[in-house]
MARLUM-410752 format. One line per field, with one value per residue: x, y, z of N, C-alpha, C in turn; residue number from 1; residue in three letters. Coordinates in steps of 0.1 Angstrom, whole numbers, always signed. Layout:
N
n_px = [X:...] $
n_py = [Y:...] $
n_pz = [Z:...] $
ca_px = [X:...] $
ca_py = [Y:...] $
ca_pz = [Z:...] $
c_px = [X:...] $
c_py = [Y:...] $
c_pz = [Z:...] $
mido = [NUM:...] $
seza = [ALA:...] $
END
This chain:
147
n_px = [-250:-229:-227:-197:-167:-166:-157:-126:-94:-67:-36:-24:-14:+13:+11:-14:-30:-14:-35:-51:-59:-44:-56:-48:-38:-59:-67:-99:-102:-85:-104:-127:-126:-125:-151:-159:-162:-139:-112:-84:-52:-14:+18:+34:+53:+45:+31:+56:+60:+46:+38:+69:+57:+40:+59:+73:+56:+51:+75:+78:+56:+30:+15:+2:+16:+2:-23:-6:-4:-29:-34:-20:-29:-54:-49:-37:-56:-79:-62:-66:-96:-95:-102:-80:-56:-27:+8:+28:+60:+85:+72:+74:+96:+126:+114:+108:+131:+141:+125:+133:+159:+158:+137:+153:+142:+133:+134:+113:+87:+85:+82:+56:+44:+52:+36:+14:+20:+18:-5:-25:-32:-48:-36:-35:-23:-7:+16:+31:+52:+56:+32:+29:+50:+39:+15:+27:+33:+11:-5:-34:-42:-54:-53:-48:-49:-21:+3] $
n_py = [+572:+555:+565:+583:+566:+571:+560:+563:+566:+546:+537:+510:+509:+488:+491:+494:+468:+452:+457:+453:+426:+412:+422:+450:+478:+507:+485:+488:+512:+506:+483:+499:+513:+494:+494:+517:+534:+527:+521:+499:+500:+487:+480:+454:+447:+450:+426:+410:+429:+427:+400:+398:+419:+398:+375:+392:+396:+369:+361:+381:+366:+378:+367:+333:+309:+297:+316:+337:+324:+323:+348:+360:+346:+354:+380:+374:+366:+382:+402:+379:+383:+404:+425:+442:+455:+445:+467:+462:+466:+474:+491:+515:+518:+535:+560:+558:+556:+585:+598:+590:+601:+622:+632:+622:+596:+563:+537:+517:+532:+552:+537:+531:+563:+570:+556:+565:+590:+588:+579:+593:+588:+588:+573:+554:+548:+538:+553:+576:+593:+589:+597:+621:+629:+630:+643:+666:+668:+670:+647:+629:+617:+584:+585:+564:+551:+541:+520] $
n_pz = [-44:-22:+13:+25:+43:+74:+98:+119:+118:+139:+151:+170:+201:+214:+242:+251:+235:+254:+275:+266:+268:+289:+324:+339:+357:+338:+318:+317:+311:+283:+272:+267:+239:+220:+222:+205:+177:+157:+131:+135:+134:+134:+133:+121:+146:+169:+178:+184:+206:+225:+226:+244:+268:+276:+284:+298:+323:+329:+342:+365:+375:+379:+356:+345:+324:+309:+310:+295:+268:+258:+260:+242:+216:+219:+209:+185:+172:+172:+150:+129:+126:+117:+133:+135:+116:+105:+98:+75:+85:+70:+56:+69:+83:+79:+77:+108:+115:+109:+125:+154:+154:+150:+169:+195:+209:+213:+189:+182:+191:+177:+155:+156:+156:+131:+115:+124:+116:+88:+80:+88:+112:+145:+175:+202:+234:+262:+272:+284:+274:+247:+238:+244:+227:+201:+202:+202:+178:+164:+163:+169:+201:+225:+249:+276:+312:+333:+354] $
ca_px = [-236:-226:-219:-183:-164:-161:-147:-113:-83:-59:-27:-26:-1:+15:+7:-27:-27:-18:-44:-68:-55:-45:-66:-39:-46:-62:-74:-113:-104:-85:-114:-137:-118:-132:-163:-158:-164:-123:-104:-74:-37:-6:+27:+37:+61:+31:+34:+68:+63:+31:+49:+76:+54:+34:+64:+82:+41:+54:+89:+69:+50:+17:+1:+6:+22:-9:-28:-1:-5:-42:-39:-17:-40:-67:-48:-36:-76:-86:-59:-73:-105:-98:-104:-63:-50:-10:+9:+41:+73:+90:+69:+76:+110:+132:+105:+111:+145:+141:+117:+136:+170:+156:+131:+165:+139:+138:+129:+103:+77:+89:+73:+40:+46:+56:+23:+2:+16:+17:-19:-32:-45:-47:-20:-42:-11:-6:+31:+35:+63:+47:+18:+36:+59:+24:+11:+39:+37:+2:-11:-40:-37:-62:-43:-47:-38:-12:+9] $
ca_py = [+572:+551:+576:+583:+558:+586:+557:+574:+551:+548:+530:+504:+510:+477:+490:+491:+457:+445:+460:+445:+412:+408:+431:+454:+495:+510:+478:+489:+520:+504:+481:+510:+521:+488:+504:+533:+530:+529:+508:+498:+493:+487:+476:+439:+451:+451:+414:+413:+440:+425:+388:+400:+424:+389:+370:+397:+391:+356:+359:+385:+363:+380:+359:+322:+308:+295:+326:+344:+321:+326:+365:+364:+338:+361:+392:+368:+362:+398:+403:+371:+386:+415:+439:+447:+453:+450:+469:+461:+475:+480:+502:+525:+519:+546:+572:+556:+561:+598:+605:+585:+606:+638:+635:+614:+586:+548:+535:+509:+541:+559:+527:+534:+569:+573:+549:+576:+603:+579:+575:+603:+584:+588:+568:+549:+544:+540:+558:+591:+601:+586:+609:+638:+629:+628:+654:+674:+663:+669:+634:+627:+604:+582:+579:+551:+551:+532:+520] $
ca_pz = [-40:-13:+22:+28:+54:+85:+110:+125:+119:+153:+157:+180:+204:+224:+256:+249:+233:+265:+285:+260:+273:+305:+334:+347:+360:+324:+312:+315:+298:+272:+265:+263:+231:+217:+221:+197:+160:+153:+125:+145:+125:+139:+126:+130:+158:+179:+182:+192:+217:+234:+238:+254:+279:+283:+287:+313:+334:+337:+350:+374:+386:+373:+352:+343:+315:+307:+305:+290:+259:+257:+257:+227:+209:+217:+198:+175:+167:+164:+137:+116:+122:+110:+141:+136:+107:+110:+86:+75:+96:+61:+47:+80:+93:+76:+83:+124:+121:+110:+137:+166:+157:+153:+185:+202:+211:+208:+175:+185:+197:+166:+141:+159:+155:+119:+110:+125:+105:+74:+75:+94:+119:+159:+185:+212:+239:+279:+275:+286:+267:+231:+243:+245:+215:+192:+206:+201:+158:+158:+159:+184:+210:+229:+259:+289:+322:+332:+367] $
c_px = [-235:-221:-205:-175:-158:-153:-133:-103:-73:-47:-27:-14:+4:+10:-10:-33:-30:-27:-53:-70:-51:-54:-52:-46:-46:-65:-90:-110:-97:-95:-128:-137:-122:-146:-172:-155:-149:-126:-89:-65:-30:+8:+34:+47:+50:+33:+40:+69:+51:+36:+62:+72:+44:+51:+72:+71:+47:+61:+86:+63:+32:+11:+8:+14:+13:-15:-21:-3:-15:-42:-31:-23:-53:-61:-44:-54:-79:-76:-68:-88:-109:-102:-89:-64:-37:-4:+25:+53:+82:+85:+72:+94:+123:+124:+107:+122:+144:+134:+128:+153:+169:+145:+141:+151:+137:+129:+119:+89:+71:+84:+60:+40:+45:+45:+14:+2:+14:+2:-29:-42:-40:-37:-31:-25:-15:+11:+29:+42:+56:+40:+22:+44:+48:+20:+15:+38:+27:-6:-17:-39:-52:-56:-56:-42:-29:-6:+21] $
c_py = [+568:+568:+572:+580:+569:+574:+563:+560:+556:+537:+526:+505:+495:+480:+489:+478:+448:+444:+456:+430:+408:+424:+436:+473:+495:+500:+484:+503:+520:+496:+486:+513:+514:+486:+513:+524:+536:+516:+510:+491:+496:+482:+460:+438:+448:+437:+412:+420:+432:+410:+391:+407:+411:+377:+375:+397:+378:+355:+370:+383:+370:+375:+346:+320:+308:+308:+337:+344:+329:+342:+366:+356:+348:+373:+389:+366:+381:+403:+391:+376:+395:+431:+446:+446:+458:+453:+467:+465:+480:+495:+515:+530:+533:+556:+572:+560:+575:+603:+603:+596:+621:+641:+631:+607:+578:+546:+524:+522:+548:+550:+535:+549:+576:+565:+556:+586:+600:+582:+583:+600:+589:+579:+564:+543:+548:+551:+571:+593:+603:+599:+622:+640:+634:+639:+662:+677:+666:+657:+637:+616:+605:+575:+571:+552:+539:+529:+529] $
c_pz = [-25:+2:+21:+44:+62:+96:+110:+129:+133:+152:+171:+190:+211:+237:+259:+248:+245:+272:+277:+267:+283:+315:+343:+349:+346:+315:+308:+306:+280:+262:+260:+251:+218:+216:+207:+181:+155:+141:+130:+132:+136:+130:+135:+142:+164:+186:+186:+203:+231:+238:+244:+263:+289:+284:+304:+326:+339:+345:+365:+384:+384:+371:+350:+329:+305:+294:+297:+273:+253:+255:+244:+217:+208:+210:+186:+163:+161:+149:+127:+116:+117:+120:+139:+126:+108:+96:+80:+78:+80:+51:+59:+87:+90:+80:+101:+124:+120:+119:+153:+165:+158:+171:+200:+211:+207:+195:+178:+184:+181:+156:+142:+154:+139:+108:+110:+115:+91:+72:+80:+106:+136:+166:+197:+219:+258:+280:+271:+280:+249:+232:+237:+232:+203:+190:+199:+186:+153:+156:+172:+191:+220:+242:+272:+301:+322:+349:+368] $
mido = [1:2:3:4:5:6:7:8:9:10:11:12:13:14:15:16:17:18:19:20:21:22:23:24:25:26:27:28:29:30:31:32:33:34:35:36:37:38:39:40:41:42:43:44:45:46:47:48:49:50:51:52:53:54:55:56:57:58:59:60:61:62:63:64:65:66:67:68:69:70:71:72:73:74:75:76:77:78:79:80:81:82:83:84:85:86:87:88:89:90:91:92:93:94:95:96:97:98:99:100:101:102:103:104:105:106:107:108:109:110:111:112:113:114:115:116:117:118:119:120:121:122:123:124:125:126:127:128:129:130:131:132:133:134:135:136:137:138:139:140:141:142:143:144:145:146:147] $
seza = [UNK:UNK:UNK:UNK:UNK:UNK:UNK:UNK:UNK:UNK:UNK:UNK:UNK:UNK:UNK:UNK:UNK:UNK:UNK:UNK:UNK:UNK:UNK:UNK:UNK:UNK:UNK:UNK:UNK:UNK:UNK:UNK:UNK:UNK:UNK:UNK:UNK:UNK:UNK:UNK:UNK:UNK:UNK:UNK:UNK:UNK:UNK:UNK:UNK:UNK:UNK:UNK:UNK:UNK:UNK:UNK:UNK:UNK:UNK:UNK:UNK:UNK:UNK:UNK:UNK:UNK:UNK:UNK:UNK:UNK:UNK:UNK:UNK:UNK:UNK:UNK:UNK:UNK:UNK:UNK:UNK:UNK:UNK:UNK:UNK:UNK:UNK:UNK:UNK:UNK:UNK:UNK:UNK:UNK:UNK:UNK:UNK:UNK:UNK:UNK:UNK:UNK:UNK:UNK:UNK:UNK:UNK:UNK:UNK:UNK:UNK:UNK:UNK:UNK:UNK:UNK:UNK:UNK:UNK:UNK:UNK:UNK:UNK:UNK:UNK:UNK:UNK:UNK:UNK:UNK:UNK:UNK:UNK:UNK:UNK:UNK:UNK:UNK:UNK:UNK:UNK:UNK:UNK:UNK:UNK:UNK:UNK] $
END
């Protein structure tokens, strides 16, 4: 009999994401995390969330346009490779809304949120509040610093 798969599933959160991709405070500890014998899901929001924090870098003045591409090409890559696996926002989204109205926070946080308790997995995130929201539910979190 084959052993039984012990890796420890985690939701990816966006802010994380980013810090995998561009070098901002909590980058080196988000790519530590990359490290750790995880299987990483997220909900296709993720992508959405992560080019608009690389688009609002540009208007910033942060990073280039350039490099902005290249960091979502590079998380674009890890999902086809299979380090991500993104899960579909429909199979979640009513379960966000019931979290985001009864916790009275934004329904974006609340996808991620309602994926963790879906699947029993951990919440890797830079956002203090998430954290505390998680926490709060029983979900663990692999929290990040952040600025």
């Amino acid at each position: 009999m084959p052993p039984a798969d012990t890796t420890h599933v985690v939701v990816l959160d966006a802010s994380v994401a980013v810090r995998w991709v561009v070098e901002e405070e909590g980058s080196d500890e988000a790519a530590a995390l990359l490290e750790k014998e995880l299987a990483w899901i997220t909900p296709r929001l993720l992508l959405t969330e992560v080019a608009s924090a690389l688009r609002r870098k540009v208007v910033d003045n942060a990073v280039a346009p350039a490099v902005a591409g290249q960091s979502l090409d590079a998380l674009l890559q890890a999902v086809a490779d299979g380090v991500i696996r993104l899960v579909d926002d429909e199979r979640i989204i009513a379960q966000a809304l019931l979290l985001a109205v009864s916790l009275r926070h934004k329904v974006p946080d609340c996808v991620y949120l309602a994926l963790a308790e879906r699947e029993g997995a951990s919440i890797a995130t830079a956002d203090d509040r998430l954290a505390r929201l998680a926490r709060s539910r029983g979900v663990g979190v692999l929290q990040v610093p952040h600025a």
